[in-house]
DODO-906201 format. One line per field, with one value per residue: x, y, z of N, C-alpha, C, O in turn; residue in three letters. Coordinates in Angstrom, 1 decimal. Atoms other than C-alpha are relative to their C-alpha. Layout:
% DODO-906201
n_c1 = (X:...)
n_c2 = (Y:...)
n_c3 = (Z:...)
ca_c1 = (X:...)
ca_c2 = (Y:...)
ca_c3 = (Z:...)
c_c1 = (X:...)
c_c2 = (Y:...)
c_c3 = (Z:...)
o_c1 = (X:...)
o_c2 = (Y:...)
o_c3 = (Z:...)
residu = (ALA:...)
% end
This chain:
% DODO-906201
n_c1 = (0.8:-1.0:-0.2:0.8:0.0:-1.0:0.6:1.1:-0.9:-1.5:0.5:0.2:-1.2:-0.1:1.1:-0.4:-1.3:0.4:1.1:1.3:0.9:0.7:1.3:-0.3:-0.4:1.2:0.3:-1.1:0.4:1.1:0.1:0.6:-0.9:0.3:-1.2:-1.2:0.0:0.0:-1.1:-1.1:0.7:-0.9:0.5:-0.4:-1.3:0.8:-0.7:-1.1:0.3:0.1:-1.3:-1.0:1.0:0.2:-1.2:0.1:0.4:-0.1:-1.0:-1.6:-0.9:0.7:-1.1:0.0:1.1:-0.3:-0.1:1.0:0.9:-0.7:0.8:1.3:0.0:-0.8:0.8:1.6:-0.4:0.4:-0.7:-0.1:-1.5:0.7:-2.0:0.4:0.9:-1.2:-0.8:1.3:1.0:0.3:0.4:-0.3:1.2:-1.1:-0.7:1.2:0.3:-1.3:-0.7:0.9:-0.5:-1.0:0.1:1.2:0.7:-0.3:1.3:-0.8:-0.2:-1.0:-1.0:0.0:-0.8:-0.9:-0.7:0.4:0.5:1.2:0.7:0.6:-1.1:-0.4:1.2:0.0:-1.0:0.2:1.0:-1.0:0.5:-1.0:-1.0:-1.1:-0.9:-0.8:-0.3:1.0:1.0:-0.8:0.2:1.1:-0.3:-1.2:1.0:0.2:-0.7:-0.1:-1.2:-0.7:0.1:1.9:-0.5:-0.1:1.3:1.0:-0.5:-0.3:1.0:0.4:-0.5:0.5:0.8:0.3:-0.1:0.8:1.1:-0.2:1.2:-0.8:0.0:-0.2)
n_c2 = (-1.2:-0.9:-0.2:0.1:-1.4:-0.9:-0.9:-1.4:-0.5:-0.3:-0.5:-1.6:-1.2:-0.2:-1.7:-1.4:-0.8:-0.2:-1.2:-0.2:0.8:1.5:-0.4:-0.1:1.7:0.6:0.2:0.9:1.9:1.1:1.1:-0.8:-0.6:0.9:1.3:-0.2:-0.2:1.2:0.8:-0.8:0.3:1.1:1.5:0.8:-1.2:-0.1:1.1:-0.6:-0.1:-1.0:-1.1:-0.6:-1.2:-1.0:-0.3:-0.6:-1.0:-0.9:-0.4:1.4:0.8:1.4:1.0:0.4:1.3:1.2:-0.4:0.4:0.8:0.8:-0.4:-0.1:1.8:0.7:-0.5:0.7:1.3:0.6:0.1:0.9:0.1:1.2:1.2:1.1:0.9:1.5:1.1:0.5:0.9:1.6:0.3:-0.4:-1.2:-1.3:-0.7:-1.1:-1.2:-0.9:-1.0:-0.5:-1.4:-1.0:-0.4:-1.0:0.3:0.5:1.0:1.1:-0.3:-0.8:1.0:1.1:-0.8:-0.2:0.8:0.9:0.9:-0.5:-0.5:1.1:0.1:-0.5:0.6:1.2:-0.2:-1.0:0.2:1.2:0.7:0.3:-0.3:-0.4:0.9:-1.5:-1.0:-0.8:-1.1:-0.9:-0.9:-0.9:-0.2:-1.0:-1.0:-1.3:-1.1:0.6:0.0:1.0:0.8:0.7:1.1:0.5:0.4:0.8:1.5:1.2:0.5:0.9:1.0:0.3:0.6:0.8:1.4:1.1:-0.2:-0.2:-0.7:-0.5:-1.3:-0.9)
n_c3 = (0.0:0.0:1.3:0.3:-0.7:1.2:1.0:-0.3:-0.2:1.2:1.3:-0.7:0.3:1.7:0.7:-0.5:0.4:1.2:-0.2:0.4:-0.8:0.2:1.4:1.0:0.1:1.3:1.4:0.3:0.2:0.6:-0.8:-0.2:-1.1:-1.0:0.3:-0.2:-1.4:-0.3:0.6:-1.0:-1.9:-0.2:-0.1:0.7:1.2:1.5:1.3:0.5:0.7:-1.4:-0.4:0.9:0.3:-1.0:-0.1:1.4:-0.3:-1.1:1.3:-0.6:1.8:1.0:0.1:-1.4:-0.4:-0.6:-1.7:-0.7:0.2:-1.2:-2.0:-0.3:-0.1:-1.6:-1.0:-0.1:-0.2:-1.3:-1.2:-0.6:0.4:0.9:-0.4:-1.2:0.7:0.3:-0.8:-0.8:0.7:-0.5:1.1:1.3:-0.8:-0.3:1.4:0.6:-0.3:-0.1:1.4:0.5:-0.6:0.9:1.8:-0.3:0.5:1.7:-0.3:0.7:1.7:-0.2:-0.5:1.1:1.1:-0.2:0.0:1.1:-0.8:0.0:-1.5:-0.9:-0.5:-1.0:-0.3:-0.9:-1.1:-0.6:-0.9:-0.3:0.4:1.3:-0.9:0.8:0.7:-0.5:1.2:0.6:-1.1:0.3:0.9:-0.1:-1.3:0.4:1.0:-0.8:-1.0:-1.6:-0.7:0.0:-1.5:0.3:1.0:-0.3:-0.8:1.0:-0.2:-0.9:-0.3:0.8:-0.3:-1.4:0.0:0.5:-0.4:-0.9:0.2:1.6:0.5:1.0:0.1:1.5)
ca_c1 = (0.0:2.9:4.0:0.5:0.4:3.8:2.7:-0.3:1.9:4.7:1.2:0.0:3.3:3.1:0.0:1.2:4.5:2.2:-0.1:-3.3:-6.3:-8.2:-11.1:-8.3:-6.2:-9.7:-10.1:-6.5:-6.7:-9.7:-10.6:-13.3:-12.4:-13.6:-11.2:-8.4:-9.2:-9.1:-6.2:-4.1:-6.4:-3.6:-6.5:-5.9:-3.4:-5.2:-4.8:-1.6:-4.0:-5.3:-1.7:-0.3:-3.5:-2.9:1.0:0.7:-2.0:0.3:3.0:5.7:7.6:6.5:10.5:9.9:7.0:8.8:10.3:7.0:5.5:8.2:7.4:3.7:4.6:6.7:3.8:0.8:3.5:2.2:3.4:4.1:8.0:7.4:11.5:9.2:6.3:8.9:10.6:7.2:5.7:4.8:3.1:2.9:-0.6:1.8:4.1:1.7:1.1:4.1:5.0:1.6:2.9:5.8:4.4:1.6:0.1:0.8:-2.4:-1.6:-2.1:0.6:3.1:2.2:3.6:6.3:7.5:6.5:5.2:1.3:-1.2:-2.9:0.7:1.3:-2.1:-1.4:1.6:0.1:-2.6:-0.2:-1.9:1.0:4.7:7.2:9.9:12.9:14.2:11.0:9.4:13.1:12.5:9.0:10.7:13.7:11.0:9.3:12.0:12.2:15.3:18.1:17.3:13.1:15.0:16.7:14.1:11.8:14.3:15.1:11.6:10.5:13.2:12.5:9.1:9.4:11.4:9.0:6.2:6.2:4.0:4.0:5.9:6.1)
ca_c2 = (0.0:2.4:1.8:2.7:5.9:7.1:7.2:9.1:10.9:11.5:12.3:15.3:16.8:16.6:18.5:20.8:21.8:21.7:24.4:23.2:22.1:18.7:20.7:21.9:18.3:17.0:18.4:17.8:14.2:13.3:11.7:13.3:15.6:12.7:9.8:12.2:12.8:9.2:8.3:10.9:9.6:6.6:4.3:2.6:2.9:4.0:1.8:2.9:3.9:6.7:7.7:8.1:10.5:12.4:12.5:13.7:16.1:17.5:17.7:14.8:14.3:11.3:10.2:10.2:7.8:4.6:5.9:6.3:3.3:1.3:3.2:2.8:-1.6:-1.7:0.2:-2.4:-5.2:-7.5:-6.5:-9.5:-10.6:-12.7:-14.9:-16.0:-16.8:-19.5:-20.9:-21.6:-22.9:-26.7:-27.1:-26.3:-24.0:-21.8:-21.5:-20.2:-17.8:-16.2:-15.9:-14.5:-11.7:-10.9:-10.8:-8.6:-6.3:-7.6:-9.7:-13.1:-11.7:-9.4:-12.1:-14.2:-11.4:-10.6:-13.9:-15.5:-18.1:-19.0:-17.8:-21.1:-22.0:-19.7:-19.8:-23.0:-22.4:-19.5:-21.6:-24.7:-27.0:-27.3:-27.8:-25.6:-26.4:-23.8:-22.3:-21.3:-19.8:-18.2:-16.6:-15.5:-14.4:-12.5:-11.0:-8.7:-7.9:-10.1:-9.9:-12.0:-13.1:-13.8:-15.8:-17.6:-18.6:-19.6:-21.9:-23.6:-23.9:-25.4:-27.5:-28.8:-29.4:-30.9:-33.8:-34.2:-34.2:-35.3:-33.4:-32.8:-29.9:-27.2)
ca_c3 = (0.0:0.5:-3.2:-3.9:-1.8:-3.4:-6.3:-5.8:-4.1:-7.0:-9.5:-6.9:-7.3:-10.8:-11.5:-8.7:-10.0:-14.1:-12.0:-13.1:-11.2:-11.3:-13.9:-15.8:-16.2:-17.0:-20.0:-20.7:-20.1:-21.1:-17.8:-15.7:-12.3:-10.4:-11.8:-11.6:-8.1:-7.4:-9.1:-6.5:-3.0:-2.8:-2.0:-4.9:-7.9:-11.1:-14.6:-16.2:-18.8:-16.0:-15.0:-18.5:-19.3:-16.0:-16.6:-20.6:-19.3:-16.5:-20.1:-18.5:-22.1:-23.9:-23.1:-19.6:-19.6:-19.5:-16.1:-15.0:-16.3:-13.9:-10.8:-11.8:-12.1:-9.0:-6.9:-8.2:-7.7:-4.9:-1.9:-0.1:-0.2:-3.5:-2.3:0.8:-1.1:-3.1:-1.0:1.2:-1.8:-1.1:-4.2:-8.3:-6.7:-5.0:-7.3:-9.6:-7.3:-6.5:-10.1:-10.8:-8.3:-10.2:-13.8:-12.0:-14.1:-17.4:-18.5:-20.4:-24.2:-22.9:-21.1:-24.4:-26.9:-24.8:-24.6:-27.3:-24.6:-25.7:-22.9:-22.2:-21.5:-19.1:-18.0:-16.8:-15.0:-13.1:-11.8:-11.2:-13.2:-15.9:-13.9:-16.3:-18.3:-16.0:-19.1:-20.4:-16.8:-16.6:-19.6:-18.9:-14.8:-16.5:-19.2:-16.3:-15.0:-12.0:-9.5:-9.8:-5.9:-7.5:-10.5:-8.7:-6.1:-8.8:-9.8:-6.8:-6.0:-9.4:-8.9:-5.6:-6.9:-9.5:-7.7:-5.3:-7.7:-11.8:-13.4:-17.3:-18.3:-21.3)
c_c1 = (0.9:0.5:-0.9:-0.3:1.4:-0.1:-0.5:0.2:0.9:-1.4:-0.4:1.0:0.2:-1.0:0.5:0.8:-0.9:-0.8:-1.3:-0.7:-0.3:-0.8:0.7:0.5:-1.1:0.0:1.3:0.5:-0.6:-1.0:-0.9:0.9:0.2:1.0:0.9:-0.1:0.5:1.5:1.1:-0.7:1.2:-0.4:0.3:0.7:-1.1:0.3:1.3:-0.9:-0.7:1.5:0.4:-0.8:0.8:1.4:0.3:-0.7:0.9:1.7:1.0:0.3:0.1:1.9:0.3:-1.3:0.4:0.5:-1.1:-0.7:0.9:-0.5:-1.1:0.0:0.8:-1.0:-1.4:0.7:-0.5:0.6:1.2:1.4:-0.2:1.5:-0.9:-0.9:0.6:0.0:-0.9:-0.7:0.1:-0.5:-0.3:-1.0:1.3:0.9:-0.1:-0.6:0.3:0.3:-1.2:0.1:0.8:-0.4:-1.3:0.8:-0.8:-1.5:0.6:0.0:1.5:1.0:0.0:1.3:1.0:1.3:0.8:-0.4:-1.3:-0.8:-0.4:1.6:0.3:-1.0:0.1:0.7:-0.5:-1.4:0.3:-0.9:0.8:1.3:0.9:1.0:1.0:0.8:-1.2:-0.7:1.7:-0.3:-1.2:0.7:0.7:-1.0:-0.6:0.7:0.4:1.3:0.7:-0.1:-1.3:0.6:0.5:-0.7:-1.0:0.4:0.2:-1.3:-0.7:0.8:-0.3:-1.5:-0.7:0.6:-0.6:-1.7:0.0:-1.2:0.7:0.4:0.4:0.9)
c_c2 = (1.3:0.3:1.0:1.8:1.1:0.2:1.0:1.2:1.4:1.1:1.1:1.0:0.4:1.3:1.4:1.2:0.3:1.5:0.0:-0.6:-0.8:0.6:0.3:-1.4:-0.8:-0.2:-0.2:-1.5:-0.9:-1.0:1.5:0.1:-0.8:-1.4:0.9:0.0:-1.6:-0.2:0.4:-0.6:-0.8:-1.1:-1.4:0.2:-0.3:-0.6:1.3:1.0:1.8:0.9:0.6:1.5:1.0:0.9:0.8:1.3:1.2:0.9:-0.2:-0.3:-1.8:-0.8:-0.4:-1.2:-1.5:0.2:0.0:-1.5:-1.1:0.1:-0.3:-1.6:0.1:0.2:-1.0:-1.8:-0.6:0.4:-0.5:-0.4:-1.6:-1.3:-0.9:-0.7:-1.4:-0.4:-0.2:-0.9:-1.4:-0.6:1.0:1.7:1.7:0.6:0.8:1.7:1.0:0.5:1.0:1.6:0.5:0.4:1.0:1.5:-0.5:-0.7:-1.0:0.2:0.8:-0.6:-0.5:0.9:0.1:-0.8:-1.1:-1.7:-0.4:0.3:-1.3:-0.5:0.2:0.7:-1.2:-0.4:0.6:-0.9:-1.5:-1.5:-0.7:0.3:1.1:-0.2:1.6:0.5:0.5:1.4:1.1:0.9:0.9:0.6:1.4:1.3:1.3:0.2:-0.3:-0.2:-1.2:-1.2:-0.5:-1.2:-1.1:-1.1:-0.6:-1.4:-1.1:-0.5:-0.8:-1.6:-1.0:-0.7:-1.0:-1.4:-0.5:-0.2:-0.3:0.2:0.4:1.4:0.4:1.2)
c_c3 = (0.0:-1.1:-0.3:0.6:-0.5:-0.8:-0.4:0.4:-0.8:-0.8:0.0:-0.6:-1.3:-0.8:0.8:-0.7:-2.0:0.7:-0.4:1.1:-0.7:-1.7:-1.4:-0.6:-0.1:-1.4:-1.0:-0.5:-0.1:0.9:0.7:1.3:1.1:0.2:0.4:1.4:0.6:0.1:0.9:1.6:0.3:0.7:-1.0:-1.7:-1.3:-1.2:-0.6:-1.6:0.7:0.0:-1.2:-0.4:1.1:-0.4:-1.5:0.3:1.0:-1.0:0.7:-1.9:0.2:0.8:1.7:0.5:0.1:1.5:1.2:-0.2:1.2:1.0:0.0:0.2:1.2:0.8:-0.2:0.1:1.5:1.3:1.1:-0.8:-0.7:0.0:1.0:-0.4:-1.0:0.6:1.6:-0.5:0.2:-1.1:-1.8:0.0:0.3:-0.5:-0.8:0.4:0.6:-1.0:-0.7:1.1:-0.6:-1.5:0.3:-0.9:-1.1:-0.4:-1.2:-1.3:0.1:0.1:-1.4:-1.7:0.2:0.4:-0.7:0.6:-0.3:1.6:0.5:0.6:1.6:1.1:1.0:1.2:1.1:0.9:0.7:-0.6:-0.9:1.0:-1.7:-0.4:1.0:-1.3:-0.5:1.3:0.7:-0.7:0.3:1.8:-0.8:-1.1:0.6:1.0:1.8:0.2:-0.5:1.4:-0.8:-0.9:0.4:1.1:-0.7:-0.6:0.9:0.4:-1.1:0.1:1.2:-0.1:-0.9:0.4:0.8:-0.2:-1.7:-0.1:-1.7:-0.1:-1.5:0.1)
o_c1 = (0.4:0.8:-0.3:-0.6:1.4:0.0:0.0:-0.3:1.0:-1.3:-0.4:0.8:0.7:-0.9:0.6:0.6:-0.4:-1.0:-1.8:-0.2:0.1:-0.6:0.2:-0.2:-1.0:0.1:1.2:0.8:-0.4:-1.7:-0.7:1.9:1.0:1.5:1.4:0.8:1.5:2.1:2.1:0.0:1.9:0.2:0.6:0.6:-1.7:1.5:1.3:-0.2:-0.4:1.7:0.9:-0.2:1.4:1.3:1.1:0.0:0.6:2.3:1.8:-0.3:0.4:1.9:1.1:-1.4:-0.3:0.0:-1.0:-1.4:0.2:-1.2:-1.5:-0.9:0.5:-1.2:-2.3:0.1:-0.5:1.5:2.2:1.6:-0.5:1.6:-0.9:-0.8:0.0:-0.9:-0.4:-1.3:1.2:-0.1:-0.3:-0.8:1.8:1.1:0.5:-1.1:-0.5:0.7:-0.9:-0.5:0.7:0.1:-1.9:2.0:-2.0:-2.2:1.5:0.8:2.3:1.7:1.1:2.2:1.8:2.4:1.8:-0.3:-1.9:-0.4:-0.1:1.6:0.5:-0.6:-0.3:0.4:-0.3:-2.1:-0.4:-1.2:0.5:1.2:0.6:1.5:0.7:1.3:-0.9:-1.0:1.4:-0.4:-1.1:-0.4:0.2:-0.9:-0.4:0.4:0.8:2.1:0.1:0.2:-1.3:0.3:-0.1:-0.5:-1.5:-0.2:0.0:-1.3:-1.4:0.4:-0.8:-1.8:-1.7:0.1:-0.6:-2.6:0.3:-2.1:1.8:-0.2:0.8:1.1)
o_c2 = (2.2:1.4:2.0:2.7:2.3:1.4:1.9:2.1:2.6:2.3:1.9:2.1:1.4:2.3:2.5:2.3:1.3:2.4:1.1:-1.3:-0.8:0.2:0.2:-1.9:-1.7:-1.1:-0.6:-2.0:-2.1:-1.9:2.7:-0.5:-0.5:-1.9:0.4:-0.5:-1.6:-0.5:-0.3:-0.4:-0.2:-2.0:-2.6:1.1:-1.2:-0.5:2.6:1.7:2.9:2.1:1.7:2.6:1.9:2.1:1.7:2.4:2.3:1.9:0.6:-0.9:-2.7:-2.0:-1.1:-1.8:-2.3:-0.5:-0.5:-1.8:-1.8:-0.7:-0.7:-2.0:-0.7:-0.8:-1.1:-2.9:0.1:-0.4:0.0:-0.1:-2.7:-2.3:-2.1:-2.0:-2.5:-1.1:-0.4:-1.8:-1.7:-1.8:2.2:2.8:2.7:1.8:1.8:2.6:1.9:1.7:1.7:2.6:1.7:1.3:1.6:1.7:-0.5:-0.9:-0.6:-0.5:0.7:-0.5:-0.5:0.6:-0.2:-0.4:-1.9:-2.7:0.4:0.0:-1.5:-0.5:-0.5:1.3:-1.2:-1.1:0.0:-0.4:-2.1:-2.4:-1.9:1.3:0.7:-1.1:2.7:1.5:1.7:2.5:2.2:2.0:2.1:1.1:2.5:2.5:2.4:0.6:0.3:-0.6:-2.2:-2.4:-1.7:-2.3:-2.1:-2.4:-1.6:-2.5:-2.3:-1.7:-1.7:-2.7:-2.0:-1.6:-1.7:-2.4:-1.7:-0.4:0.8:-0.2:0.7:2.4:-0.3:1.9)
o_c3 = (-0.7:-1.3:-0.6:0.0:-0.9:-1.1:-1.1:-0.2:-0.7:-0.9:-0.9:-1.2:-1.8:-1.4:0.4:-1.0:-2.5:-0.1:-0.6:1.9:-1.9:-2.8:-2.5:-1.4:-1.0:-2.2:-2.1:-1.6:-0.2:0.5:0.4:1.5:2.0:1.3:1.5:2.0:1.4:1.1:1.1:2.6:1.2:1.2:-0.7:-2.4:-1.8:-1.4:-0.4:-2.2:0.2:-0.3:-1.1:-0.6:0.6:-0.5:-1.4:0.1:1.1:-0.8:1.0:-2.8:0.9:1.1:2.3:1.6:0.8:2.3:2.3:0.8:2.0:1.7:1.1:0.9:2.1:1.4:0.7:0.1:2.5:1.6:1.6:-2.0:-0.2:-0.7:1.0:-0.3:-0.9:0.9:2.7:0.0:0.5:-1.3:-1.9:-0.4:-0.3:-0.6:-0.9:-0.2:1.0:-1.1:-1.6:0.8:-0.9:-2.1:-0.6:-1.1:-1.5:0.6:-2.0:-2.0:-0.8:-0.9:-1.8:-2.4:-0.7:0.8:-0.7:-0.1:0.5:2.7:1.7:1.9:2.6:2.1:2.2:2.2:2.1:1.8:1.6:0.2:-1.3:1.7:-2.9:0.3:0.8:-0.8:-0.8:1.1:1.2:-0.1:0.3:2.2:-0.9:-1.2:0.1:2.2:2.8:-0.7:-0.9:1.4:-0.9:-0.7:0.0:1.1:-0.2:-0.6:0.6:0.5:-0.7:0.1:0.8:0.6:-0.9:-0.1:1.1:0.6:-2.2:0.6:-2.0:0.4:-2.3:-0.9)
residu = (UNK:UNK:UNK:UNK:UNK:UNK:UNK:UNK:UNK:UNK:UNK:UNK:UNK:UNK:UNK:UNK:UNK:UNK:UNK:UNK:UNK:UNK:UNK:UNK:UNK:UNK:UNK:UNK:UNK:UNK:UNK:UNK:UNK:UNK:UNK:UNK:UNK:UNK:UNK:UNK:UNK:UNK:UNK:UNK:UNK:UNK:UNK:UNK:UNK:UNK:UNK:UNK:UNK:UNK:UNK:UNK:UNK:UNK:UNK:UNK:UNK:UNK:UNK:UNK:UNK:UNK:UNK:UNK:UNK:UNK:UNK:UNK:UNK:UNK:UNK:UNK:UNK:UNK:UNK:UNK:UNK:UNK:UNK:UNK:UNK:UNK:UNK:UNK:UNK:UNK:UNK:UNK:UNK:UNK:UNK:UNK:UNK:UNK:UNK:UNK:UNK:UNK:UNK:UNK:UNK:UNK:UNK:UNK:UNK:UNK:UNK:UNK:UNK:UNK:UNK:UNK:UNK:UNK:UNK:UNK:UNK:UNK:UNK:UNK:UNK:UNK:UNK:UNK:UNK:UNK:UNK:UNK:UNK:UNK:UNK:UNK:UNK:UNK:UNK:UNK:UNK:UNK:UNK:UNK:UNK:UNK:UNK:UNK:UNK:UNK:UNK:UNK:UNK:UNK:UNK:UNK:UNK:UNK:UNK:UNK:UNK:UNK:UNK:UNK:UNK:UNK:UNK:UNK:UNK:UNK)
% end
């Protein structure tokens, strides 16, 4: 929630330092006075589709938006210390849903393009129904950007589970 509050945070200061109000940055962004309002409370973090409007509207150069778009994926990343959630995992379930914290918010057409992995694939993985092939769920780990400590942890724990458990993998 503190990711989630910095942000909101960062996007205040944004319009601040642009000098416009909410009504003006409306009609800027396309987004009514009410969404933008939201999007800064730091109840909850607004679609990247939200911030980029706010952050275009507040006139953030187009070459600064991948910068934000990081800060805006680290802040909707799960919280929860996704090393513990591995190496807790007991089964292919939890697995699934550890790494379904780190590939957070991506959605699987997304993961699929940018991996060239198909979605039921990784689909399958994420719900532990399919064990993984460790070079492939590497690739899709290393793809968003997951730590070398998460990488590795993913490893040891597929590994780990797949000897105490054959299951097919892709």
């Amino acid at each position: 929630m503190q990711d989630v509050e910095g942000f909101a945070a960062a996007l205040q200061r944004v319009r601040r330092h642009a000098g416009l109000t909410y009504r003006e940055l409306a009609e800027r962004a396309h987004y009514s006075h009410a969404h933008l309002t939201r999007a800064t409370s730091g109840r909850q973090l607004p679609t990247w589709e939200v911030a980029a409007a706010f952050l275009g509207g507040c006139g953030v150069p187009a070459d600064l938006m991948p910068v934000w778009r990081r800060r805006w994926e680290d802040a909707i990343r799960d919280p929860r210390d996704v090393v513990g959630l591995l190496e807790g995992a007991g089964s292919l379930e939890e697995l699934g849903e550890a790494v379904a914290a780190l590939v957070q918010p991506r959605s699987l057409r997304v993961l699929a393009r940018e991996t060239g992995i198909p979605r039921a694939t990784i689909q399958a993985w994420l719900r532990g129904t399919r064990s993984p092939g460790r070079d492939r769920l590497d690739h899709l780990v290393r793809t968003v950007g997951g730590t070398h400590a998460e990488r590795a942890a993913v490893a040891r724990t597929l590994d780990r589970l797949t000897t105490t458990q054959p299951a097919h993998t892709t």
